[in-house]
C-alpha positions in Angstrom: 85.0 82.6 98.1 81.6 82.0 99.1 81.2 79.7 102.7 79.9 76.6 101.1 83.7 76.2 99.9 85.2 76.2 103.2 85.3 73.1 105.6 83.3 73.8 108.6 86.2 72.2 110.6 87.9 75.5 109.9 85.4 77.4 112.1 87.1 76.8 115.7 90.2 78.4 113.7 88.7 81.3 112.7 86.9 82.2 115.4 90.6 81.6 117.5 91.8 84.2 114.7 88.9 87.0 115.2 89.4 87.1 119.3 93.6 87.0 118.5 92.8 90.4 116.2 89.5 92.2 117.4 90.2 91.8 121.1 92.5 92.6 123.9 92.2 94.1 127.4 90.3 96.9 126.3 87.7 95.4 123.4 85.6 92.2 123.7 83.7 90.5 121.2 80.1 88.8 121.9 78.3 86.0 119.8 76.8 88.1 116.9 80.4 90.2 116.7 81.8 87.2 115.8 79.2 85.9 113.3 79.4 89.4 111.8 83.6 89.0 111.6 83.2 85.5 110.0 81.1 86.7 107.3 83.2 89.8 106.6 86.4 88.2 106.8 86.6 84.6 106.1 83.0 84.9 103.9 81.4 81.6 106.4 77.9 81.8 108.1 77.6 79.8 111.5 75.1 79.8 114.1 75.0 81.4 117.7 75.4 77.5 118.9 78.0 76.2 116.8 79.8 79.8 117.9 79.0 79.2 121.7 80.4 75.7 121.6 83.5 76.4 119.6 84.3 79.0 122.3 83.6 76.6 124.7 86.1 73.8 123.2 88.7 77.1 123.2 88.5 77.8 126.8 88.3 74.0 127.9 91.7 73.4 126.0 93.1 76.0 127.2 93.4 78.9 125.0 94.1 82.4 126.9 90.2 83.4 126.4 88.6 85.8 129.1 84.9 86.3 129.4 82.5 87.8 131.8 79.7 85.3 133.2 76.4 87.5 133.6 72.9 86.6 134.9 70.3 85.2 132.2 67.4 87.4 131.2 65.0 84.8 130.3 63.4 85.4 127.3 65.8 88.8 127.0 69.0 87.4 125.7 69.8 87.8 122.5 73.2 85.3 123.1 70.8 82.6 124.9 69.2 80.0 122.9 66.6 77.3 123.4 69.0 74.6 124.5 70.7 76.2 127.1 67.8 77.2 129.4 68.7 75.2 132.2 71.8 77.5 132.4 71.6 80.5 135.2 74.1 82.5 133.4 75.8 83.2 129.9 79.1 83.9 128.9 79.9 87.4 127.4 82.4 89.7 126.3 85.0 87.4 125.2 88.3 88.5 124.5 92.2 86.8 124.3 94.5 87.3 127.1 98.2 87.5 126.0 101.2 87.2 127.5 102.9 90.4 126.9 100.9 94.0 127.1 100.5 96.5 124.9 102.4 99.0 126.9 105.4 96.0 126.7 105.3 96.1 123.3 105.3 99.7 122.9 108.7 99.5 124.8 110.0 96.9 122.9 108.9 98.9 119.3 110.8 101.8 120.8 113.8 100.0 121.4 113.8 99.1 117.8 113.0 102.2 116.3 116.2 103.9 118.0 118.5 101.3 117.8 122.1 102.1 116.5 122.2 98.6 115.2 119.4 97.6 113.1 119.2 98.3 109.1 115.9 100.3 108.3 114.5 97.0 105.9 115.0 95.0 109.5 113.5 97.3 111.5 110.4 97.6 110.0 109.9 93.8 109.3 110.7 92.9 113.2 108.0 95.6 114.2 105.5 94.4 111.9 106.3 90.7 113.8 105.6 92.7 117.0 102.4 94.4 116.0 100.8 90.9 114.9 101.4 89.9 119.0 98.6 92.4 119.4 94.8 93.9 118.4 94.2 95.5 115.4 93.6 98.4 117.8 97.2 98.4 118.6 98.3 98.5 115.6 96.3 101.3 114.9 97.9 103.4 117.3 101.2 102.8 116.7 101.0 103.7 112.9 101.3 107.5 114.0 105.1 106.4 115.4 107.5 109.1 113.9 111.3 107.5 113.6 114.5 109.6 113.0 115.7 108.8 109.7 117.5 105.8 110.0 121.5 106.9 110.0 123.3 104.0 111.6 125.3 100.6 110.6 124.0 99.7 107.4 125.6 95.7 107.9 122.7 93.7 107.3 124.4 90.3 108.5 123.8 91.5 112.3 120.9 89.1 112.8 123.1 86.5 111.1 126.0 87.1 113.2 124.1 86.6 116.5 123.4 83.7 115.7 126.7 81.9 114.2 127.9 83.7 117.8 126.0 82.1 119.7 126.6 78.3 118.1 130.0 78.8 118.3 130.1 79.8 122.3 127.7 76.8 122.6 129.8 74.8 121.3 133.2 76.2 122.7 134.7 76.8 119.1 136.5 79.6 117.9 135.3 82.3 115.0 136.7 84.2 112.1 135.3 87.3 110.9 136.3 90.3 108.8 135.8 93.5 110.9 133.8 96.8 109.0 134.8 100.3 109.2 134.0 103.8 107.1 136.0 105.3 105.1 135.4 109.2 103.4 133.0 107.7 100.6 130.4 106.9 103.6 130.5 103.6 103.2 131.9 100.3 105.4 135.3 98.6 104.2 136.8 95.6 105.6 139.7 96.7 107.9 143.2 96.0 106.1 146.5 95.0 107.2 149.7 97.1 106.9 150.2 95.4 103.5 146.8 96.2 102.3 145.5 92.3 102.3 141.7 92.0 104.0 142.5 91.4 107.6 140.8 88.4 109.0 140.3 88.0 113.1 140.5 85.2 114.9 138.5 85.0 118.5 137.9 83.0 121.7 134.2 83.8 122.1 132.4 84.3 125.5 129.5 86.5 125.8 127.6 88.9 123.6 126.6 92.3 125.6 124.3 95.4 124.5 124.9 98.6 125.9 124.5 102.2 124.3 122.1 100.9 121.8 125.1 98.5 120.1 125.8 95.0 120.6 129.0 93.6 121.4 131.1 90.5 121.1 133.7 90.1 124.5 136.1 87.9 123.8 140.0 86.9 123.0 141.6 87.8 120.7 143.9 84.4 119.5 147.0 86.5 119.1 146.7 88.4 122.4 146.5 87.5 126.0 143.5 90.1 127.4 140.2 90.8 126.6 139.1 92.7 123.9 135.4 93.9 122.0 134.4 93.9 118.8 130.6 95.5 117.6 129.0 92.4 116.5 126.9 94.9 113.2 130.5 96.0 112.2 131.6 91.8 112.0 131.2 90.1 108.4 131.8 86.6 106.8 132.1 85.4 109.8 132.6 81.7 110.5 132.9 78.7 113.0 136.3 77.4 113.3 136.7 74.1 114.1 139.8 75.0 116.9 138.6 74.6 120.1 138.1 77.9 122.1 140.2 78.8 124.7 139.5 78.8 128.4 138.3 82.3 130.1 140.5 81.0 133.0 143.2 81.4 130.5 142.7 85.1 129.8 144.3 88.0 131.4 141.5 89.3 133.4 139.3 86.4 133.5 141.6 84.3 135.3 139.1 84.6 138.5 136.3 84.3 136.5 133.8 86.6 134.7 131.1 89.1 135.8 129.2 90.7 132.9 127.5 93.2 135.3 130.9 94.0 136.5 132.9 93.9 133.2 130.0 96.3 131.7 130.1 98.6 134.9 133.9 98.8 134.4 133.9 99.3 130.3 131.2 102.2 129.9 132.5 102.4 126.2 133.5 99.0 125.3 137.4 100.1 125.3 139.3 96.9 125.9 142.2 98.2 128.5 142.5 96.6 132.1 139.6 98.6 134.6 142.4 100.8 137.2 140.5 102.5 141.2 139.7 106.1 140.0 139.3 108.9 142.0 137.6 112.0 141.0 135.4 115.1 142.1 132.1 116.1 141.1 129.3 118.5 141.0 126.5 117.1 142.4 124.2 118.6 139.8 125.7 115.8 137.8 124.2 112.9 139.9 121.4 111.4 138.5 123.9 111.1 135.1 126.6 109.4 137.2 124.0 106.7 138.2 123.0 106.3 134.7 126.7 105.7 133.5 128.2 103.8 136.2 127.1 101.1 138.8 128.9 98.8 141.1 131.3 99.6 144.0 131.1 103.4 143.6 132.2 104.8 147.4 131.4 108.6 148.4 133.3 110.9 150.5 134.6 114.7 151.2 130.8 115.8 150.7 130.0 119.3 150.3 127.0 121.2 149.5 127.8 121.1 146.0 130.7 118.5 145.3 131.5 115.2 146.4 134.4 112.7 145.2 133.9 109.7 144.1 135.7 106.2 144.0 134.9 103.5 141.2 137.0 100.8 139.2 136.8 101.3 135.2 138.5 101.2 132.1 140.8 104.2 132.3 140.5 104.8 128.7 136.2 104.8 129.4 137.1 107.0 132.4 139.1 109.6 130.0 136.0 110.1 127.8 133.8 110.2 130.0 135.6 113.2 132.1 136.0 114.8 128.8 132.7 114.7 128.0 131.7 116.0 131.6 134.7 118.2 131.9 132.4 121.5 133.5 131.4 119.3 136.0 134.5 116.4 136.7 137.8 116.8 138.1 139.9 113.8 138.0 141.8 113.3 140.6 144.0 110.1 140.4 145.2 107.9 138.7 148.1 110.7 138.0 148.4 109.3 134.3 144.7 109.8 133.8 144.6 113.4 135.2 147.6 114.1 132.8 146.0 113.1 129.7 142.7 114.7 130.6 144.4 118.0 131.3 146.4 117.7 128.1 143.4 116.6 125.8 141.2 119.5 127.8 144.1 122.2 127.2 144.9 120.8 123.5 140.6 121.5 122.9 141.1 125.2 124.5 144.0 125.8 121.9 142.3 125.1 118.7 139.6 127.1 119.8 141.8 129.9 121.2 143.1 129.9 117.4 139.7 130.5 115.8 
């Protein structure tokens, strides 16, 4: 399209969109880098005035636009022109500011790339939306990102799901949902009832929470009286009741209010049970992966050189996996149901491979 074609109005536009993509903190753009970008890209010629005072207009109205004010070379300045000799310096090296870095946007790409929760075709479509809050320069570097091959919830309503969750706790109404699981053919099935009818659930919502890589809706369950979890990219056909959600103060649990730092501190794997004062011992080569795991009211004492014990409130279920998991390195030491069904899971394990 040659430039005669396009309205000269569009200029300031343009010239917006060439600093938005050529520049960041790292690469600026003068007068004649422009003029060369609007001739390459949108196919419009300009002047170094109508350029200068477009950029002007930009920064007077506010527009992000950074610059470096330099000394005039009479005579010497190739960005100068006759009209603006009365001027001591110019304005050069122009370049948009924005509001989140490059290094923030790495961490947010990364995020994406190794979620548990996000369908491949989703993934790549919100980091595309990420790149274009950059340079072209970012962009550039990023393309050498290598993924793991995409291997988790395939549910492609999780987006969609957020947001009905989030009108309905707005709006204090309960939802309905069919819940997904695998079966053997790979694949995600509603969950069924004892009958073998599509089992729908019925919830009080509250909060939605992320924690190892997976979101999660915390709420009641309408035919129960606790607190329960359900992974929001495992939740389909999911819709807004019109019943009126029940109270937290209500719930078993909540009755004293609700803490998501605390209820996540207390419910390291989302299991739904009532958080119980455990006691346990532990190498202190394990530390640094303690801190990581748990947080809150975690009390020290009997320290050795290379144990300590350790006092905490979570979900005793949480607490059985994670000693499991840890099982070289943690010794459980009350409550007395917990340390029986870790030592019977742990001496089940040493059977079956006793047998092999």
């Amino acid at each position: 399209m040659n430039d005669d074609s396009k309205p000269k109005k569009l200029l300031i536009l343009y010239i917006l969109e060439i600093l938005k993509n050529h520049t960041d903190e790292n690469h600026s753009l003068d007068h004649k880098d422009i003029l060369r970008l609007l001739k390459t890209e949108y196919g419009m010629t300009a002047d170094r005035k109508s350029i200068r005072n477009n950029l002007d207009m930009l920064i007077n109205a506010g527009f992000d636009i950074l610059y470096d004010e330099v000394p005039r070379v009479y005579g010497a300045d190739p960005d100068s022109d006759s009209e603006d000799q009365d001027d001591r310096t110019i304005k050069k090296n122009f370049r948009f500011e924005r509001e989140i870095t490059d290094s923030e946007l790495r961490l947010l790409i990364d995020s994406i790339l190794f979620s548990k929760n996000i369908p491949g075709k989703q993934r790549s479509a919100l980091i595309k939306k990420l790149e274009s809050l950059s340079s072209t320069y970012f962009s550039a570097r990023v393309k050498h990102i290598t993924t793991v091959p995409f291997t988790g919830n395939k549910n492609k309503e999780l987006f969609y799901n957020i947001d009905v969750i989030d009108e309905a706790i707005s709006a204090g109404k309960q939802l309905e949902f069919n819940y997904l699981e695998y079966h053997t053919d790979q694949k995600l099935h509603p969950r069924i009832t004892h009958n073998g009818k599509v089992r729908r659930f019925s919830v009080n919502p509250y909060y939605i929470a992320a924690t190892n890589g997976r979101y999660y809706l915390i709420c009641n369950n309408t035919w129960f009286s606790n607190v329960t979890h359900f992974r929001i990219d495992r939740i389909t056909n999911i819709r807004i009741l019109e019943d009126k959600a029940k109270p937290m103060s209500e719930v078993k649990g909540l009755e004293k209010g609700f803490s998501l730092s605390k209820h996540m501190a207390e419910h390291i794997y989302m299991f739904s049970d009532e958080a119980v004062r455990v006691k346990f011992r532990v190498k202190k080569q394990l530390l640094s992966e303690l801190f990581d795991w748990f947080a809150g009211d975690m009390t020290f004492s009997d320290e050795t050189e290379d144990e300590l014990t350790v006092s905490l409130t979570v979900s005793e279920q949480s607490m059985e996996l994670w000693a499991i998991q840890f099982a070289k390195y943690v010794t459980v030491l009350s409550p007395q149901s917990l340390v029986d069904k870790v030592g019977a899971t742990l001496r089940e394990a040493a059977e079956r491979y006793e047998k092999n």
